[in-house]
C-alpha positions as CSV (number, residue, x, y, z in Angstrom):
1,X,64.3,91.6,137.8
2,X,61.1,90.9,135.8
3,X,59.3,88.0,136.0
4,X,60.2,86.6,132.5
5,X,64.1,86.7,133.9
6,X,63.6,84.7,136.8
7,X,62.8,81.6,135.0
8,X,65.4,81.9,132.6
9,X,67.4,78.7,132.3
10,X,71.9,79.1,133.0
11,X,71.7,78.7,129.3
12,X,69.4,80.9,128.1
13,X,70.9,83.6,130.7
14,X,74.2,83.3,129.0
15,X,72.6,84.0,125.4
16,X,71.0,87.1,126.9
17,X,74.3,88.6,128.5
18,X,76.3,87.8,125.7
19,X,74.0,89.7,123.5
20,X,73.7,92.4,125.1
21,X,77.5,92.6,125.6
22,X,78.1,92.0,121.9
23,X,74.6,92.9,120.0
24,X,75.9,89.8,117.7
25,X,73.7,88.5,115.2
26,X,72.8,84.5,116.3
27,X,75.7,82.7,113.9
28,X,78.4,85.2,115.5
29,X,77.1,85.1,119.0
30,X,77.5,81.2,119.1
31,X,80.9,81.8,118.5
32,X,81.2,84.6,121.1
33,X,79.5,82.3,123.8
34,X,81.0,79.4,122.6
35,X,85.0,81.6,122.9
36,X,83.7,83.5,125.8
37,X,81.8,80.8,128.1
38,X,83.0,77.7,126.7
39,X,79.6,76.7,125.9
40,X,78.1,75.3,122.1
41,X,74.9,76.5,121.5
42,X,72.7,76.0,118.3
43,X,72.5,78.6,116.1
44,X,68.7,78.2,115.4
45,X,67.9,78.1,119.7
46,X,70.0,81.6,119.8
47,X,67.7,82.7,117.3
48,X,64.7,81.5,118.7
49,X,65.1,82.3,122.4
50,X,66.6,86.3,121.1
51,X,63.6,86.7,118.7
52,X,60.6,85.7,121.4
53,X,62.7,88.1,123.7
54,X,61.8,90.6,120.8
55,X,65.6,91.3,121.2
56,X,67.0,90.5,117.9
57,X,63.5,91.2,115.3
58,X,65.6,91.9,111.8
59,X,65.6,89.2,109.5
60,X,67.5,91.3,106.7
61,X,69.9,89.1,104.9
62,X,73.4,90.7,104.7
63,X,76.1,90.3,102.4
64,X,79.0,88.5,102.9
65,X,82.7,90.3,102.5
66,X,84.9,87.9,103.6
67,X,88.7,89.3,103.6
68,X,91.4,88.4,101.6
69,X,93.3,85.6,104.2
70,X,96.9,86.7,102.5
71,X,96.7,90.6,102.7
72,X,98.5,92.3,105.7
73,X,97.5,94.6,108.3
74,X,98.2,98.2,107.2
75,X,98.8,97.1,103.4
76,X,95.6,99.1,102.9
77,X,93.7,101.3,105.1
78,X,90.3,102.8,104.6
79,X,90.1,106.8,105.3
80,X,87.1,108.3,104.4
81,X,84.3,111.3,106.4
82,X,80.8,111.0,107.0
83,X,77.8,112.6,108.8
84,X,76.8,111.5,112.4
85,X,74.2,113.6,114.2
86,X,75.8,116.9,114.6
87,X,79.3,115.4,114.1
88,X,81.7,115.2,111.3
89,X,83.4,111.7,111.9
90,X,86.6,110.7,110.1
91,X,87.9,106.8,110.5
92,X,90.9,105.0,109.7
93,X,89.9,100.9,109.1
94,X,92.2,98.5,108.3
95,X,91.1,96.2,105.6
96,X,92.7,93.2,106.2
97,X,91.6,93.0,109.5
98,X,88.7,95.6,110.0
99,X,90.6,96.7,113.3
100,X,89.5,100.4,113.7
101,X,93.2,102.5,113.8
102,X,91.9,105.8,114.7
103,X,88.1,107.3,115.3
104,X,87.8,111.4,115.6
105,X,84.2,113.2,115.8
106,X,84.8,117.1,115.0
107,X,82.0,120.2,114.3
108,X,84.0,120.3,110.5
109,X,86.0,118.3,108.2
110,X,89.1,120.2,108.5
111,X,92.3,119.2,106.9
112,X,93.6,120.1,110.5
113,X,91.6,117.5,112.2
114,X,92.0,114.8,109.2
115,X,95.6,115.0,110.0
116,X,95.1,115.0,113.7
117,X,93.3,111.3,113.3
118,X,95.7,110.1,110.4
119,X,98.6,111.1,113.8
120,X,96.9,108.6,115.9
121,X,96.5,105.6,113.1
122,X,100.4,106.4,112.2
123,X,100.9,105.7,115.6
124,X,99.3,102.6,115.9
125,X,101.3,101.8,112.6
126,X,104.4,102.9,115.0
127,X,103.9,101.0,117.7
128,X,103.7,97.3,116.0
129,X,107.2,98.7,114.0
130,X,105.5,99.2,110.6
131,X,103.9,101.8,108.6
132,X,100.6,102.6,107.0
133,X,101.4,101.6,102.8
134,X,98.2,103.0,101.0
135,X,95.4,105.1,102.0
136,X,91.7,103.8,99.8
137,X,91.5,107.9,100.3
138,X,87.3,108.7,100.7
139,X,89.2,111.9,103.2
140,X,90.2,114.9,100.7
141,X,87.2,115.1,98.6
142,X,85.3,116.2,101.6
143,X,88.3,117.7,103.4
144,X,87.7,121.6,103.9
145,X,91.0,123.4,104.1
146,X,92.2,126.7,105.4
147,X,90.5,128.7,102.4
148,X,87.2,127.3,102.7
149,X,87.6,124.8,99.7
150,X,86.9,121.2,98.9
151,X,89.1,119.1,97.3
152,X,91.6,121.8,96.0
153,X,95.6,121.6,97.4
154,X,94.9,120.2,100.7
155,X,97.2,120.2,103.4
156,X,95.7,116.5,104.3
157,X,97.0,115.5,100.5
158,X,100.7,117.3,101.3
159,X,101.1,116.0,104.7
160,X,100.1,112.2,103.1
161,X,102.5,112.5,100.4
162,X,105.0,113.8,102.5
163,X,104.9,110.8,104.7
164,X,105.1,108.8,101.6
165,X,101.7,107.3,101.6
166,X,100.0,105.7,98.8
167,X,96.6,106.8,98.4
168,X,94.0,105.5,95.8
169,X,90.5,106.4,94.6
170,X,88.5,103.2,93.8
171,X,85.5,102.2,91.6
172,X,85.6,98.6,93.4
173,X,82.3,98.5,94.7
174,X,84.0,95.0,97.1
175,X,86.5,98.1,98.6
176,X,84.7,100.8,98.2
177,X,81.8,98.4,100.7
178,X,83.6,97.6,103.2
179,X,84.0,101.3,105.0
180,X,79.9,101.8,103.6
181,X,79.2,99.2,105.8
182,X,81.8,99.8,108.5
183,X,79.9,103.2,108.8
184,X,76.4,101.9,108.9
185,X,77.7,99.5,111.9
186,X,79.1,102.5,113.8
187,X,75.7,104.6,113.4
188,X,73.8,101.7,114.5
189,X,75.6,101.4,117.8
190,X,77.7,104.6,118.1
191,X,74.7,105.8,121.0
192,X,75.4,103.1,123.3
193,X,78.9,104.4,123.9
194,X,80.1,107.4,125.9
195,X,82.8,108.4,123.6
196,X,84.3,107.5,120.2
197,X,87.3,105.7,121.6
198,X,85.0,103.5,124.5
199,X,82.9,102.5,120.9
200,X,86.5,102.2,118.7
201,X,87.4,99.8,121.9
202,X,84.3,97.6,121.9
203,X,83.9,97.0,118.2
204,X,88.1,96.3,118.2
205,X,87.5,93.3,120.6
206,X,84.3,92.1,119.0
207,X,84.0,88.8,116.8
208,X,84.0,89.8,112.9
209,X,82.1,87.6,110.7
210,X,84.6,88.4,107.9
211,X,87.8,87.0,110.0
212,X,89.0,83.6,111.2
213,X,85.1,82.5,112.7
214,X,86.9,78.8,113.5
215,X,88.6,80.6,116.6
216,X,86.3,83.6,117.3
217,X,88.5,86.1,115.9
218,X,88.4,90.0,116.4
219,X,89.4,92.9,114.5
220,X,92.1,93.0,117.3
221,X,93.7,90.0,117.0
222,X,93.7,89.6,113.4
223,X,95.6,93.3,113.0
224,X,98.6,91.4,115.0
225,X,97.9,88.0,113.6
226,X,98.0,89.6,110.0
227,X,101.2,92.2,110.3
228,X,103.3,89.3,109.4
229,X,101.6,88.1,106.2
């Protein structure tokens, strides 16, 4: 323990584990201490005591995207690849509710391994008794399949037809944003996590500044909260 932790007040303790537990920005993390450890904490003394513990230094502004309160869960899922390191990465988000559905990390974007992820979101689908309606689809355009190709009769686009999913392109910078910024989250704190699925959990059960902030809500809750809407 260094010697700037052991005079650390109950209160200012708590501010420090639950940031480090949640990496929250200070308006969130009062409502993650406040859910979490039944205290209220000011705002501007979260800030404060995190930035002189040179633990939270950014003071970039970010944009809101609130969600649309009426849309269901799995009325629209985001699908789309990107770059991580060495890894190919392919997620499934739910927009109402930014719950993650399904995470894969692959050496290629394969149409074999696109499928393999969309599997395990279908499942999640399953398993709450619904289905996934339409795909914002960010997958085939950088989907390589059996031939080498990009883009050109992919067995990702046959298998999501098959199942009868709706899939869209979009020019909606709003939609479009929300997986942009999904993935910039996910590279920021993707290291901190032995596996995809240990980050998929932790970000799942984390307070979302776009969902119900009067309760604290999660990603997690609002995907069951939401399949009824």
């Amino acid at each position: 323990m260094s010697k700037s932790e052991v005079h650390l007040s109950d209160e200012e303790k708590i501010i420090e584990k639950a940031y480090k537990e949640s990496l929250l920005e200070p308006e969130l993390l009062a409502h993650h201490i406040k859910k979490y450890y039944g205290l209220s904490i000011q705002q501007s003394k979260i800030h404060t005591y995190l930035k002189n513990r040179g633990l939270y230094p950014s003071t970039e502004k970010k944009e809101k995207m609130e969600g649309n309160p009426k849309m269901r869960s799995l009325s629209l899922v985001h699908a789309g690849w990107f770059q991580f390191q060495d890894k190919k990465v392919i997620a499934f988000l739910d927009d109402a509710s930014r719950y993650i559905l399904a995470l894969g990390e692959f050496d290629s974007a394969e149409s074999e391994n696109a499928i393999k992820v969309l599997k395990e979101a279908e499942s999640v689908a399953s398993s709450v008794n619904s289905v996934i309606e339409t795909l914002v689809d960010r997958v085939s355009s950088s989907t390589i399949n059996r031939k080498g190709k990009k883009g050109e009769n992919l067995e990702f686009q046959t298998y999501v037809e098959k199942k009868g999913i709706k899939t869209i392109t979009t020019k909606n910078t709003f939609i479009s944003n929300k997986l942009t910024r999904w993935i910039r989250e996910c590279k920021k704190h993707r290291n901190r996590f032995e596996s995809a699925e240990k980050y998929k959990t932790w970000y799942n059960r984390r307070i979302h500044g776009a969902l119900n902030l009067k309760i604290g809500e999660t990603p997690e809750e609002a995907f069951i909260r939401r399949l009824e809407q």
